[in-house]
MMTF fields as JSON, N, C-alpha, C and O atoms, coordinates in Angstrom:
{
  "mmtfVersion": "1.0.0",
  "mmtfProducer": "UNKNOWN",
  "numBonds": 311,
  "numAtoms": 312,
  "numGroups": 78,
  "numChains": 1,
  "numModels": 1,
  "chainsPerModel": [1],
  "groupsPerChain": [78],
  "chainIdList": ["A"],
  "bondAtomList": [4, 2, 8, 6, 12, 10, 16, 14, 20, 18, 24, 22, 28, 26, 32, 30, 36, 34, 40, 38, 44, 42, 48, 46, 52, 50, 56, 54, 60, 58, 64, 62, 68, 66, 72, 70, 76, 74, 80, 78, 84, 82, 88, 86, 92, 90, 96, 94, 100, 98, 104, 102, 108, 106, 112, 110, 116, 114, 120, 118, 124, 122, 128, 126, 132, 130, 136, 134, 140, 138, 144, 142, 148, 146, 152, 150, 156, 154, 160, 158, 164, 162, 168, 166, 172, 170, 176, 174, 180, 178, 184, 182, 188, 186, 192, 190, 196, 194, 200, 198, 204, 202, 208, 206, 212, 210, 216, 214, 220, 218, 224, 222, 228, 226, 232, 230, 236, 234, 240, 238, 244, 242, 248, 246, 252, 250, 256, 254, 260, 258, 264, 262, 268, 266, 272, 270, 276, 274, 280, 278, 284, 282, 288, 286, 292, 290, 296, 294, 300, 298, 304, 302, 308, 306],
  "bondOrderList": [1, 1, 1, 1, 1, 1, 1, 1, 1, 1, 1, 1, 1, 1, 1, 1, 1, 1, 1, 1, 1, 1, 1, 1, 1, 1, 1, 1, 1, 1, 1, 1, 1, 1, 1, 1, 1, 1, 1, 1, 1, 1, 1, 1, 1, 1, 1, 1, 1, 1, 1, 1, 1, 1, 1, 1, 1, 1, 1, 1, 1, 1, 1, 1, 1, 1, 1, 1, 1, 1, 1, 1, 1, 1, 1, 1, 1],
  "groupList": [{"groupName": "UNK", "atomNameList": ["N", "CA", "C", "O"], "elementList": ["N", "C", "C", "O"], "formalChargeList": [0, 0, 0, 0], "bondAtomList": [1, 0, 2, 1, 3, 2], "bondOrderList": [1, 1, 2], "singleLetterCode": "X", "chemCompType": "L-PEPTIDE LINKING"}],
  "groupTypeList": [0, 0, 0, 0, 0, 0, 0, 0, 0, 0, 0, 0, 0, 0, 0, 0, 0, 0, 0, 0, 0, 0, 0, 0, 0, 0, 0, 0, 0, 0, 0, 0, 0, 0, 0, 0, 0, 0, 0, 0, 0, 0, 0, 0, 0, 0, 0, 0, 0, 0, 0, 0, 0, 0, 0, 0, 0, 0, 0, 0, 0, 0, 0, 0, 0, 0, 0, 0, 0, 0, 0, 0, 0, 0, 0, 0, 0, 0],
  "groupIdList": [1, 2, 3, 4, 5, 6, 7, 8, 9, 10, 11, 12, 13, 14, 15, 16, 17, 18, 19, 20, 21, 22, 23, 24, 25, 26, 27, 28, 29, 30, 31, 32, 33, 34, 35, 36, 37, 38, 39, 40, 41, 42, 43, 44, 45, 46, 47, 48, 49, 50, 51, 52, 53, 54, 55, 56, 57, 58, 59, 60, 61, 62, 63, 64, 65, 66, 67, 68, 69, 70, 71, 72, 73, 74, 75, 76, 77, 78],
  "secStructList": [7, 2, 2, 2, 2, 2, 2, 2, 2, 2, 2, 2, 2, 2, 2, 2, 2, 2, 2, 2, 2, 2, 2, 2, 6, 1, 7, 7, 7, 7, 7, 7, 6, 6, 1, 1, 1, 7, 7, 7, 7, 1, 1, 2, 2, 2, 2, 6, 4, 4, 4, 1, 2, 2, 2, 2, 2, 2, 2, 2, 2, 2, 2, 2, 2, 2, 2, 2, 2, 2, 2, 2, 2, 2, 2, 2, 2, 7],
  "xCoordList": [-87.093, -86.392, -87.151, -86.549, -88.692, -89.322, -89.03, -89.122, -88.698, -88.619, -87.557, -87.596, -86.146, -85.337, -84.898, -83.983, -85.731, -85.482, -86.723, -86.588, -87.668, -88.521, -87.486, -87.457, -86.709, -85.856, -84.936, -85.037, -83.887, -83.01, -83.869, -83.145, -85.021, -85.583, -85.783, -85.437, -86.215, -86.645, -85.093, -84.757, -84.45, -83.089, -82.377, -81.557, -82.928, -82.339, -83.397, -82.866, -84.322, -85.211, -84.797, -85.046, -84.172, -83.696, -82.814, -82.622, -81.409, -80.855, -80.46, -79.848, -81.135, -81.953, -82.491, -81.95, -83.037, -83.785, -82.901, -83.208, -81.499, -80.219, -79.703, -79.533, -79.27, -78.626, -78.793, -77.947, -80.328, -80.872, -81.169, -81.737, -80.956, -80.878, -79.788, -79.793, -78.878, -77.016, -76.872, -76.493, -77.256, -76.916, -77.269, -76.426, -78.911, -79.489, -79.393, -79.889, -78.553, -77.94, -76.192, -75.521, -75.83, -74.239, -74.498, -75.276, -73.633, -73.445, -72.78, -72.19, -73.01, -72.788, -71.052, -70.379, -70.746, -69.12, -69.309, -69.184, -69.621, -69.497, -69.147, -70.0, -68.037, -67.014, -67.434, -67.972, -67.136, -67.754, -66.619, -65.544, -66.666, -65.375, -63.898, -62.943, -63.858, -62.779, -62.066, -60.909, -62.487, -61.881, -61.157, -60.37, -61.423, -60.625, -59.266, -58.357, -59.164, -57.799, -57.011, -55.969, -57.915, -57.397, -55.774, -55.773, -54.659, -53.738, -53.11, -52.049, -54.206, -53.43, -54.646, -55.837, -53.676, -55.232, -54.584, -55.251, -53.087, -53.005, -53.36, -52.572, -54.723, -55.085, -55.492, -55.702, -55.658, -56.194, -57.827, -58.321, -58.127, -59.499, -59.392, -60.104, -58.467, -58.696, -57.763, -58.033, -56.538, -55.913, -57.12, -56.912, -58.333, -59.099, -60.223, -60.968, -60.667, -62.052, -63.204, -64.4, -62.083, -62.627, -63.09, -63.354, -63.189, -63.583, -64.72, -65.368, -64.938, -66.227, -67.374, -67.406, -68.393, -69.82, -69.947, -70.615, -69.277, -69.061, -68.687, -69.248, -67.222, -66.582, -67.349, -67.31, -68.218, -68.968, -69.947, -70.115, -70.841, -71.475, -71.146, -71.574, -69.995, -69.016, -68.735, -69.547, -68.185, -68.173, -69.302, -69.187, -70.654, -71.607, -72.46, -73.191, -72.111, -72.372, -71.782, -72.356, -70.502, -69.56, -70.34, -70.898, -70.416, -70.803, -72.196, -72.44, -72.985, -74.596, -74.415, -74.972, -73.815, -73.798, -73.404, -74.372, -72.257, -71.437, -72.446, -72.964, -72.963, -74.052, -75.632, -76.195, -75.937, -76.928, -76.673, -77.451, -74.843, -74.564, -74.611, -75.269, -73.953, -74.374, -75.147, -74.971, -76.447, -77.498, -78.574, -79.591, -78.155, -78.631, -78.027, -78.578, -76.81, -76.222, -76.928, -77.286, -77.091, -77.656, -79.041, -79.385, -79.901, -81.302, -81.51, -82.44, -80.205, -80.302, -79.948, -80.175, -79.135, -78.442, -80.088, -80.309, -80.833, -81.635, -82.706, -83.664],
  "yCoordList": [106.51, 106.376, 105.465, 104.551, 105.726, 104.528, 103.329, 102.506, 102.661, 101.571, 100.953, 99.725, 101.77, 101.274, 101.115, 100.34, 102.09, 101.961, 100.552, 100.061, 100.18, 99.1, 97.42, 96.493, 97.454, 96.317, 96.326, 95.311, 97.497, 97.81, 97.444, 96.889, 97.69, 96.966, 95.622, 94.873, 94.954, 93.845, 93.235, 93.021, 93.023, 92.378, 92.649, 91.925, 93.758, 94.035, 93.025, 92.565, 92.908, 91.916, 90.211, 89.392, 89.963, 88.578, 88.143, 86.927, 89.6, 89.248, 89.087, 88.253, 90.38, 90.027, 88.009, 87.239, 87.632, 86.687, 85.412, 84.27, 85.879, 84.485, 84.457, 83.388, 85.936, 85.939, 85.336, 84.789, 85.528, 84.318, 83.088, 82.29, 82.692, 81.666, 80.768, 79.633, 81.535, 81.133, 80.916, 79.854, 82.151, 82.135, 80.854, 80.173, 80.523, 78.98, 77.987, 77.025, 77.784, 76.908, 76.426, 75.503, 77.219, 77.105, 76.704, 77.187, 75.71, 75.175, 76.253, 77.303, 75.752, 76.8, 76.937, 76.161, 77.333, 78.135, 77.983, 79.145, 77.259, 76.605, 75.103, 74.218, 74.932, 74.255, 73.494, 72.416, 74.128, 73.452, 73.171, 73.282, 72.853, 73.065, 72.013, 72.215, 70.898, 70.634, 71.537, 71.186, 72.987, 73.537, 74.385, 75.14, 74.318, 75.28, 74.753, 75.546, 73.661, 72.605, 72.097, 71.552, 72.515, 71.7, 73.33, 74.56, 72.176, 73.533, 73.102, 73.403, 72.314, 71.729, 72.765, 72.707, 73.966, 74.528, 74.49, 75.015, 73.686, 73.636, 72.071, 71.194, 71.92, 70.448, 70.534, 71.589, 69.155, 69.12, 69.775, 70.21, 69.645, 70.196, 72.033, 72.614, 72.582, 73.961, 74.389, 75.489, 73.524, 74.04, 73.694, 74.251, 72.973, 72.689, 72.814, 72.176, 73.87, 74.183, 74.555, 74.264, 75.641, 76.624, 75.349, 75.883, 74.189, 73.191, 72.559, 71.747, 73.046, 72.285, 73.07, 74.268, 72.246, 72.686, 73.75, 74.748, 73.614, 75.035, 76.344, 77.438, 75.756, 76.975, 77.941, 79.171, 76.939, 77.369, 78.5, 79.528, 77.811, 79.016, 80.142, 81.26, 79.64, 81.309, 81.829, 82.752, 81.983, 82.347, 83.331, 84.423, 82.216, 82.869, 84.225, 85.171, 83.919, 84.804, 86.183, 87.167, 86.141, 87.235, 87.712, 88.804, 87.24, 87.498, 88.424, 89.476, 87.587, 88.021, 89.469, 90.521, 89.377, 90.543, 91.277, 91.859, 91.616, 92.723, 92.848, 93.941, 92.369, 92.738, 93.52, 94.542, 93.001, 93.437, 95.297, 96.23, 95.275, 96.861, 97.637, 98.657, 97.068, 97.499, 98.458, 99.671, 97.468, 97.932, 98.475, 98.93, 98.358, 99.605, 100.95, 101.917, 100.884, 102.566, 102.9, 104.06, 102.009, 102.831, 103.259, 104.439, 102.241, 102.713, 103.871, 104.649, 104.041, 105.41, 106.807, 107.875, 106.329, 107.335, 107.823, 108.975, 106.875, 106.829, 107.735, 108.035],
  "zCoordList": [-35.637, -34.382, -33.416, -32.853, -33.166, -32.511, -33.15, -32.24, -34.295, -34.476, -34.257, -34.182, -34.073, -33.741, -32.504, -32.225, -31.36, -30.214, -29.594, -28.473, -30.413, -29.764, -30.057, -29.248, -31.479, -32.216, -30.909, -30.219, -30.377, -29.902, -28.218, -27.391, -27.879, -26.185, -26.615, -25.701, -27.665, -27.852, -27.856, -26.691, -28.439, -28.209, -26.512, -25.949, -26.056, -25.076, -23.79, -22.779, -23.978, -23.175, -23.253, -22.369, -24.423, -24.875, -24.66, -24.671, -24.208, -23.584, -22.199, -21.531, -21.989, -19.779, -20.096, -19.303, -20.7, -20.56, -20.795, -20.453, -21.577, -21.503, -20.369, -19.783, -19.715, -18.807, -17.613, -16.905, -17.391, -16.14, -16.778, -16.032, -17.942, -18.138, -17.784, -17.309, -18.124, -18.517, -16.821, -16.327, -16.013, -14.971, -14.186, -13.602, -14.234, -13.155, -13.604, -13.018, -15.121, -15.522, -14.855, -15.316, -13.85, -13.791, -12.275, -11.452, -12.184, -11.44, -9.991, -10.246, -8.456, -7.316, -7.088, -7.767, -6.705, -6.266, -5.306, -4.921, -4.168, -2.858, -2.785, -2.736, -2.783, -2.908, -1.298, -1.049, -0.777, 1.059, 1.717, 1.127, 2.75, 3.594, 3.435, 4.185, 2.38, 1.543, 0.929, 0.694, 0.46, -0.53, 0.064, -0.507, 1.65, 2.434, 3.023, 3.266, 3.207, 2.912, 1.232, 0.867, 0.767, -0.277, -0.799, -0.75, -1.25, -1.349, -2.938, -3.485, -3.363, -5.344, -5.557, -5.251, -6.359, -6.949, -8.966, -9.858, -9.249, -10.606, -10.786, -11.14, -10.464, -11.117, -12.331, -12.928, -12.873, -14.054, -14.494, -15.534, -13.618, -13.373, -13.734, -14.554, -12.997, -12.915, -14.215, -14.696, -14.923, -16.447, -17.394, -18.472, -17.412, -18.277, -18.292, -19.036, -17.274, -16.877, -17.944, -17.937, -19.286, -19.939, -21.192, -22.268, -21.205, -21.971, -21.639, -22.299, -20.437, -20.018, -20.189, -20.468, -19.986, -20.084, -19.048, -19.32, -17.697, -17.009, -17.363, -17.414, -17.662, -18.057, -19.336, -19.314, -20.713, -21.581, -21.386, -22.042, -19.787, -19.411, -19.002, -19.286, -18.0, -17.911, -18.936, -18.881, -19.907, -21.0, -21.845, -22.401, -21.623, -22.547, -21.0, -21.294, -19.78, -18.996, -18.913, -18.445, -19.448, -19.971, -21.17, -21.068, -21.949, -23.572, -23.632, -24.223, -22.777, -22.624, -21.611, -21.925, -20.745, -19.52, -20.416, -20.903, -21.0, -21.748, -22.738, -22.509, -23.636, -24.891, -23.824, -24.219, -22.919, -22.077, -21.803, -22.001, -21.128, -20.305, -22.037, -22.24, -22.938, -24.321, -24.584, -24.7, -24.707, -24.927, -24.352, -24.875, -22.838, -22.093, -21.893, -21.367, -22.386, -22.611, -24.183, -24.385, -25.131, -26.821, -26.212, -26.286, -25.565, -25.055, -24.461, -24.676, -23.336, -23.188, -23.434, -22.865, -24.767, -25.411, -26.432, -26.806, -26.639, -27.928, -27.405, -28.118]
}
């Protein structure tokens, strides 16, 4: 049981350690005071976001967070 709960913190540290990765890799959500006029929000930009190198990180920020809450409920089940 110790060995699987040290495999089970060690993956769980790697993925604390993408997540701030993934995270200061993504670009800011302060748009700035254009975005408060702006009233096209079906541009091409926003139907094709999930293709970009942005949207990728959103993605793997979902992926990593959810595998992270994971494996801090088995840790504390263990």
């Amino acid at each position: 049981m110790d060995i699987l709960q040290m495999v089970v913190a060690g993956v769980y540290v790697l993925a604390a350690i993408a997540i701030i990765v993934v995270v200061l890799l993504q670009e800011g959500k302060s748009a700035g005071l254009g975005a408060a006029f702006a009233t096209n929000q079906e541009s091409y930009w926003n139907k094709n976001k999930k293709h970009t190198l942005e949207g990728r990180f959103e993605l793997w920020t979902k992926i990593t967070a959810g595998v992270f809450v994971v494996l801090a409920i088995v840790l504390n089940i263990i």
